[in-house]
C-alpha positions in Angstrom: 74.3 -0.1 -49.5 74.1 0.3 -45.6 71.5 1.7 -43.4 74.6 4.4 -42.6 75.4 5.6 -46.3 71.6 5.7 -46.9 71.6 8.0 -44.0 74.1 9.7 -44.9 72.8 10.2 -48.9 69.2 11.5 -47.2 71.3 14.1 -45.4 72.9 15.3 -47.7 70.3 15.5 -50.7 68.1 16.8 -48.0 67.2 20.1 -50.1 66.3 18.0 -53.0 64.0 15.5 -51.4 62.3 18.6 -49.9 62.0 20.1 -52.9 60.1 16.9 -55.0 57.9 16.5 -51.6 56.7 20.5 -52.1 56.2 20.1 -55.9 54.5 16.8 -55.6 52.0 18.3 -52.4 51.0 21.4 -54.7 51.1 19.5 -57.7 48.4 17.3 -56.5 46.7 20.3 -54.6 46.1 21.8 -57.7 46.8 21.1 -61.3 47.6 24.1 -62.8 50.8 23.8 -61.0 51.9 21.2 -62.9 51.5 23.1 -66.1 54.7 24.1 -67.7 53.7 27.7 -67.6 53.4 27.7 -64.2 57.1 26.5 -64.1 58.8 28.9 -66.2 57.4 31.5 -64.5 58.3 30.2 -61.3 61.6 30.1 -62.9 61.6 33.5 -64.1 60.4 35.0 -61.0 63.8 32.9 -58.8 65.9 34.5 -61.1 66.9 37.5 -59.4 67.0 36.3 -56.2 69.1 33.2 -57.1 71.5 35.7 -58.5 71.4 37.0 -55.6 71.1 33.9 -53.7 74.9 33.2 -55.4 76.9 35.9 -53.6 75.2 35.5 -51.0 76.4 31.9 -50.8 80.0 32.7 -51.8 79.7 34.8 -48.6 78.5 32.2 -45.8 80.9 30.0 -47.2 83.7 32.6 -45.5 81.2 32.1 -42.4 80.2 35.9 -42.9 77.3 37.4 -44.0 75.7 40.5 -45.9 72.5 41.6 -44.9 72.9 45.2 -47.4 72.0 43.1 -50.5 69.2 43.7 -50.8 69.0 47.4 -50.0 72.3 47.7 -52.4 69.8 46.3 -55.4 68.0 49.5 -54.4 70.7 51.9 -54.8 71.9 49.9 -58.1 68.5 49.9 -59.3 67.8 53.9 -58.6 71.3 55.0 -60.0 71.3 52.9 -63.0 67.6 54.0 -64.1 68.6 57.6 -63.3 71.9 57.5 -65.7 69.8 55.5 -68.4 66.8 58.0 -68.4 69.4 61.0 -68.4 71.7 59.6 -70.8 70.1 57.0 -73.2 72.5 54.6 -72.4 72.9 51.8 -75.0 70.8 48.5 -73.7 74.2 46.5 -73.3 75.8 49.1 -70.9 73.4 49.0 -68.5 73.9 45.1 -67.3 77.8 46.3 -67.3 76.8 50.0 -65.1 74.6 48.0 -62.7 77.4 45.4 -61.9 79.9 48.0 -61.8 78.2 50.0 -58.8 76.8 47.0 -57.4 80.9 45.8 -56.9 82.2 49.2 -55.7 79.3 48.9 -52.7 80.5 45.7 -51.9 83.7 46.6 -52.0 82.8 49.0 -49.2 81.5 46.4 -47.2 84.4 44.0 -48.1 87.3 46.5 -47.0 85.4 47.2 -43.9 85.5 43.4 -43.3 88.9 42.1 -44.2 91.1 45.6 -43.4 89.3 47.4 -40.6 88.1 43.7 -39.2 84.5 44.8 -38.3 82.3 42.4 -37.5 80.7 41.4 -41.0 77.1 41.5 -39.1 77.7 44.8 -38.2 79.0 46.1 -41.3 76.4 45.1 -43.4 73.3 45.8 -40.7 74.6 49.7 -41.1 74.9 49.5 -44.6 71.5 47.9 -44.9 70.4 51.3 -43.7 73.2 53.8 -45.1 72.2 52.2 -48.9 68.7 52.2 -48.7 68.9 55.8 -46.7 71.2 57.0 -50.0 68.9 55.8 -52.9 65.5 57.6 -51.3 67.8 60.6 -50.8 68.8 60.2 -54.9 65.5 59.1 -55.9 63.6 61.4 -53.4 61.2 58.4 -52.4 59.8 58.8 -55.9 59.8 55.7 -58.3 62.0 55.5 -61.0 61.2 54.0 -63.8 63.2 52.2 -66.7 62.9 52.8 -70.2 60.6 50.3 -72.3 63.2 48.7 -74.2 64.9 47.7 -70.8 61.3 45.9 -69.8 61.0 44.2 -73.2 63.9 42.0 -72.3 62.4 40.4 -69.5 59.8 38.3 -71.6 62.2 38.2 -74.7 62.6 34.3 -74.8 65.5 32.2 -75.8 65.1 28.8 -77.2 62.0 29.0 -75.1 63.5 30.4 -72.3 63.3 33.7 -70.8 66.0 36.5 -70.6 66.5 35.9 -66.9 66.6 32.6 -66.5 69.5 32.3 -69.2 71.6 35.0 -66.9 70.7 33.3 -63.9 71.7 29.6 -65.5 75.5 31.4 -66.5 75.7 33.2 -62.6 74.8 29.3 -61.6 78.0 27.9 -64.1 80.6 30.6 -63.4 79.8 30.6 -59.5 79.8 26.8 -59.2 82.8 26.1 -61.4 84.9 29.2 -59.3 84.1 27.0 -56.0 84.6 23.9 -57.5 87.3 23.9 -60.0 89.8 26.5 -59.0 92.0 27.5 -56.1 90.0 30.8 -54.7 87.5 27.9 -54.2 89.4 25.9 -52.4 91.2 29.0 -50.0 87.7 30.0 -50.1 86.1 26.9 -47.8 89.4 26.8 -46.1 88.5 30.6 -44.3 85.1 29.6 -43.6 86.5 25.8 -42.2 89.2 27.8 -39.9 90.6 31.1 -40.4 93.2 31.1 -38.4 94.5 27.7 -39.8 93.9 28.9 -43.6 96.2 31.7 -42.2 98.6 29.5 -41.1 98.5 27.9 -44.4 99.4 30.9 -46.5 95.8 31.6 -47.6 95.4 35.2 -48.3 92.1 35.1 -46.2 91.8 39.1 -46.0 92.2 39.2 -50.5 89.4 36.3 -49.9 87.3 38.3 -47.9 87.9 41.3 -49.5 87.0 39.5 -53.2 84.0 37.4 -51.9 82.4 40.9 -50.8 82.9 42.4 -53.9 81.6 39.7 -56.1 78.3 39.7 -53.9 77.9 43.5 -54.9 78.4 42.7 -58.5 75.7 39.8 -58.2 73.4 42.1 -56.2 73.8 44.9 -59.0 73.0 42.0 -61.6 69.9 41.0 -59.9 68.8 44.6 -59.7 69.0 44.8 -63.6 67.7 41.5 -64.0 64.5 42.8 -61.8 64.3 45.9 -63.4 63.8 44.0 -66.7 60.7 42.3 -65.5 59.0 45.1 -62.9 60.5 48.3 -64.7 59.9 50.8 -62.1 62.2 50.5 -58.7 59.9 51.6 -55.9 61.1 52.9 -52.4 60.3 49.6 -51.1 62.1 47.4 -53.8 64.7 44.7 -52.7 63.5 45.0 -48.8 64.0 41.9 -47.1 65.3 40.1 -50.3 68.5 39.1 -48.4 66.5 37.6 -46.0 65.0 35.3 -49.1 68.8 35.0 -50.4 70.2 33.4 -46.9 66.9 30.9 -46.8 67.9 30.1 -50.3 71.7 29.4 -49.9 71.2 27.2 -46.2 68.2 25.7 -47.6 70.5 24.1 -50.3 73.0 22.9 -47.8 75.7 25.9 -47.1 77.0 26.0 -43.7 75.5 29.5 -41.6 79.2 28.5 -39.9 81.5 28.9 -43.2 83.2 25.9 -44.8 80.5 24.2 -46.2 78.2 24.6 -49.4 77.4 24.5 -52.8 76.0 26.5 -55.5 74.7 23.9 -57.5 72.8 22.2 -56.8 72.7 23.2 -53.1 71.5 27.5 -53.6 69.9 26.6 -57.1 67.4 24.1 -55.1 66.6 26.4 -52.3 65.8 29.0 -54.3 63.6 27.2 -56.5 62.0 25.3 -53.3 61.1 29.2 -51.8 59.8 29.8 -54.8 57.9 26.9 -55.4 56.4 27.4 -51.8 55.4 31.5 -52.5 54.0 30.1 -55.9 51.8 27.6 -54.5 50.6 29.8 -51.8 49.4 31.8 -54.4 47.3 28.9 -56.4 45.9 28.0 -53.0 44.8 31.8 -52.5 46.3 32.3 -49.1 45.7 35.1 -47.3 48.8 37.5 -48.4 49.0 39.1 -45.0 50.1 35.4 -44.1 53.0 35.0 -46.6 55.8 36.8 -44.5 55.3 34.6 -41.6 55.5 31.5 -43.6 58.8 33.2 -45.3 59.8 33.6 -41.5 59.1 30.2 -40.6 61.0 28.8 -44.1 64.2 31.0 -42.5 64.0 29.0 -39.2 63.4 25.5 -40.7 66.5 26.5 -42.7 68.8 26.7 -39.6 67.2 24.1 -37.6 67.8 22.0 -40.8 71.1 23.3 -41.1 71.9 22.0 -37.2 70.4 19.4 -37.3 72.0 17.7 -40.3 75.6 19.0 -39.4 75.3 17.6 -36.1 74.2 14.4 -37.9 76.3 14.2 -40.1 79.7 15.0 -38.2 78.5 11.8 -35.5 78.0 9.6 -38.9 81.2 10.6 -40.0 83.2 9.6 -36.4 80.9 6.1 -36.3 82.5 5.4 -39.7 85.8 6.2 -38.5 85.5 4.3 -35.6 83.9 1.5 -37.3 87.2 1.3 -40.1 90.0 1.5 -37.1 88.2 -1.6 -35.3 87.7 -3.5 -38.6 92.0 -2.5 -39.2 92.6 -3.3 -35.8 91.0 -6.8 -36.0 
């Protein structure tokens, strides 16, 4: 193997070596970490925001962005617990309600995008404020809270494993065999590469658009239920600055913030765990909570610089080795 392909490997596994270096450092700076109940409830507690972490990914892929996730889990999580309180909903509807609004809001934000052409940054900076504005006007700042049963599912285990991590695993499957394995996939990296080209092509980039919107709603209304099901009550404050968390997640793992690059899985599924891992052993290590935001802050911007940095690595690799193989022809 050369010095060049081991370059090149580091680069691109760069979320996963990260990941063993912050497990290992916490591991060592306290043992409990290592415990295996200390893991599954750092995996239960990624769960909903690697769900979210998902859309958000099929998103940057397009080289968009939604920052009304996370406010949208709010006014999935209000309306759902309103119907189910009023109604008695039977437990499996309520997955299949919370989906359903979560999709028509990003529907919203995905016809804005691909037919009126608004700026996706703009469209989903109003509706950041026009979703979380809607569900303290329907839940008049008040909590609302979910009945018991709803709760109960959250530590109901599976073969050992919790509810949420099980939804979260399937999310990880479908998501990463849609981008992977089928032709939306393929249309889908070729909008974020170069729209105009994809155009060209024959690539319905505005049905892409449109779809990859929608299906961040769904995931954002699935994450909301999947919350719900381990906090039961959705507070005014619930979901704030979770899409924040979600973009961290998804260019930690190695998506492009430009479009035309990423991967679910492992890519998104090892950033989210590495946030976690980080919040979780800031906890064992009894930081001061007033501290945890900034280090989230600083996670966001070693995500981009990372993200720069290793394009721009990579892409000058990538033109040595293509250099390198005309010479070798040449000669």
């Amino acid at each position: 193997m050369t010095v060049r392909s081991v370059r090149s490997l580091a680069l691109n596994n760069t979320p996963v070596l990260l990941l063993v270096v912050v497990f290992l450092v916490f591991s060592v700076a306290d043992a409990r970490f290592f415990d295996v109940q200390t893991l599954t409830n750092v995996a239960r507690s990624a769960a909903y925001i690697g769900i979210l972490a998902v859309g958000m990914t099929l998103v940057l892929m397009t080289a968009g962005i939604d920052l009304s996730v996370g406010s949208m889990m709010y006014l999935v999580a209000v309306v759902v617990g309103q119907v189910a309180n009023g109604y008695a909903l039977p437990v499996f509807l309520v997955p299949v309600l919370a989906m359903a609004v979560g999709l028509t809001l990003g529907a919203l934000n995905g016809f804005a995008v691909s037919v009126l052409r608004v700026v996706p940054f703009i469209v989903t900076l109003a509706m950041l404020t026009a979703y979380r504005g809607l569900g303290l006007e329907l839940s008049e700042s008040r909590e609302v809270n979910y009945p018991d049963v709803i709760g109960q599912l959250g530590a109901q285990p599976i073969l050992g494993v919790p509810l949420p991590v099980w939804v979260f695993v399937v999310v990880v499957v479908l998501a990463h065999v849609l981008v992977t394995r089928t032709p939306f996939g393929r249309q889908l990296l070729a909008t974020g590469e170069d729209r105009r080209a994809a155009e060209r092509a024959g690539i319905p980039v505005r049905r892409i658009l449109f779809t990859v919107y929608a299906l961040a709603g769904a995931l954002a209304g699935l994450a909301a239920f999947v919350a719900m099901t381990q906090l039961r009550t959705a507070a005014p404050g619930f979901g704030t600055a979770d899409e924040f968390d979600a973009i961290a997640a998804a260019v930690l793992g190695g998506t492009s913030l430009f479009g035309g690059r990423g991967s679910v899985f492992p890519g998104t599924v090892v950033g989210v765990l590495l946030i976690q891992l980080i919040q979780t052993g800031l906890q064992f290590m009894q930081v001061d909570l007033y501290i945890t935001p900034m280090v989230q802050a600083a996670i966001i911007l070693l995500a981009v610089f990372v993200d720069s940095a290793r394009s721009g690595r990579l892409e000058r690799l990538g033109r040595r080795h293509i250099t390198s193989s005309r010479m070798e022809t040449a000669a």
